[in-house]
N, C-alpha and C positions, 0 to 999 in steps of 0.2 A: 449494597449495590450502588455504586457510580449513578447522582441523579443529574450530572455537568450529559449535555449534549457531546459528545468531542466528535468533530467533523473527520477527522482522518484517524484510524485505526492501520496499526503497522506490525508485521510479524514478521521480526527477526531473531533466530536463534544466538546468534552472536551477540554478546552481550556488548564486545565493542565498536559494532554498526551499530547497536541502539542508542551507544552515548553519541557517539558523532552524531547520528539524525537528531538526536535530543539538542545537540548544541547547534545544527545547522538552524534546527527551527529557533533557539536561542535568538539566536542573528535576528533572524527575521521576528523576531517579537509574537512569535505563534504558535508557542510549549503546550499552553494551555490545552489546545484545541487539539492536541495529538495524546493520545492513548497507545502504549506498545506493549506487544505480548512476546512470548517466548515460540511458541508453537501453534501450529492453526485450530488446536484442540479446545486451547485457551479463549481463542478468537471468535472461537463458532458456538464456547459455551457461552460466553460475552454475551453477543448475539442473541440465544434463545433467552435470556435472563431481562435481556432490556425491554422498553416500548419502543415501535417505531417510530415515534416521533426524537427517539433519540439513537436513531440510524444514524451510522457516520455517513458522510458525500462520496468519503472515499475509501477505499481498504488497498494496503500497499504489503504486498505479498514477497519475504525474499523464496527465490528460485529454491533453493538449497535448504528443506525444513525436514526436519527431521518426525518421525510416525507418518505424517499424511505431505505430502509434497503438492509444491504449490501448484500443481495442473489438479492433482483431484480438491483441494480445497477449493478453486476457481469452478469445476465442474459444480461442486455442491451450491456454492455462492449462488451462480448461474439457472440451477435448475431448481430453484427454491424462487416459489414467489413471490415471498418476502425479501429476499434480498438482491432480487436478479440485475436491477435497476441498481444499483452499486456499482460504480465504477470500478474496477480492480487495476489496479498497476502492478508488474512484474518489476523486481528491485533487484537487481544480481551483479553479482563481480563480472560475471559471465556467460552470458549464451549462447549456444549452435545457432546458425542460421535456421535448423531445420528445428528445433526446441521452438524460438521465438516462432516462428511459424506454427508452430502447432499450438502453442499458449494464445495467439492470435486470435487462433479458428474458436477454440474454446471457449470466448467472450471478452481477455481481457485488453484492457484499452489502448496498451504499449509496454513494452520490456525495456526498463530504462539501467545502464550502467551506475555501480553505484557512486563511481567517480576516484580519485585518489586524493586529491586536493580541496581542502575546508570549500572553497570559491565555490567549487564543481558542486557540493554537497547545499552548499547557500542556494545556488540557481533552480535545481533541483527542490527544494522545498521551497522556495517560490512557486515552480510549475504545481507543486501536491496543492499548495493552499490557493492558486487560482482554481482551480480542479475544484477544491472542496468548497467555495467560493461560489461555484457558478457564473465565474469571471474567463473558463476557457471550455473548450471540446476537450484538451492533452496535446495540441500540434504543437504545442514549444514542446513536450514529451517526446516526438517523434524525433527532434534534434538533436536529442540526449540520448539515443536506443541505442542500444547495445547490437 
């Protein structure tokens, strides 16, 4: 088991959103500190395996996961004591007005696009590692919503 802290934890099915995120944080010189899984099963075994003191700051969830979808992963996240104080960010090509809304009410912090362009993806993992950081609340997040 992983004895590295990593502050942001990310689950995207897509194997090539995980390279972009891997190369946005590139950019920014913050690889290290990002861990990414395939699906939130992974995520949540991750999770039970670790100590808390090597909680990530952040867990970035995409919309679109396949077995458990990221509103009942967010619901589990949420209603576990151990993890509820985790930020979640919602990571998607695309959401309903009425999706993002109800991922909202559920606990997480913002539903942000994942962008099309390297730049958009850079800014973007700038707002996760202030987040992870404890350098923002997420309102540069709100700017990027979907």
């Amino acid at each position: 088991m992983d004895t590295i802290r990593f502050k942001i934890l990310a689950v995207d099915d897509d194997s090539d959103d995980r390279f972009l995120l891997d190369q946005a944080f590139i950019q920014i010189v913050y690889e290290s500190e990002l861990k990414k899984f395939m699906d939130s099963d992974y995520l949540l075994s991750y999770l039970s395996k670790i100590e808390k003191s090597q909680y990530p700051s952040l867990i970035v969830l995409d919309n679109s996961l396949p077995k458990k979808s990221a509103a009942e992963t967010l619901v589990q996240l949420k209603e576990s004591p151990a993890t509820k104080h985790i930020p979640v960010v919602i990571f998607s090509t695309l959401i309903s007005p009425q999706k993002k809304k109800d991922l909202m009410a559920l606990g997480a912090l913002a539903c942000v696009a994942k962008g099309t362009a390297m730049s958009e993806l850079v800014e973007i993992a700038k707002a996760f590692k202030a987040i992870a950081e404890g350098n923002s609340s997420g309102n540069e997040l709100l700017q990027l919503a979907v």
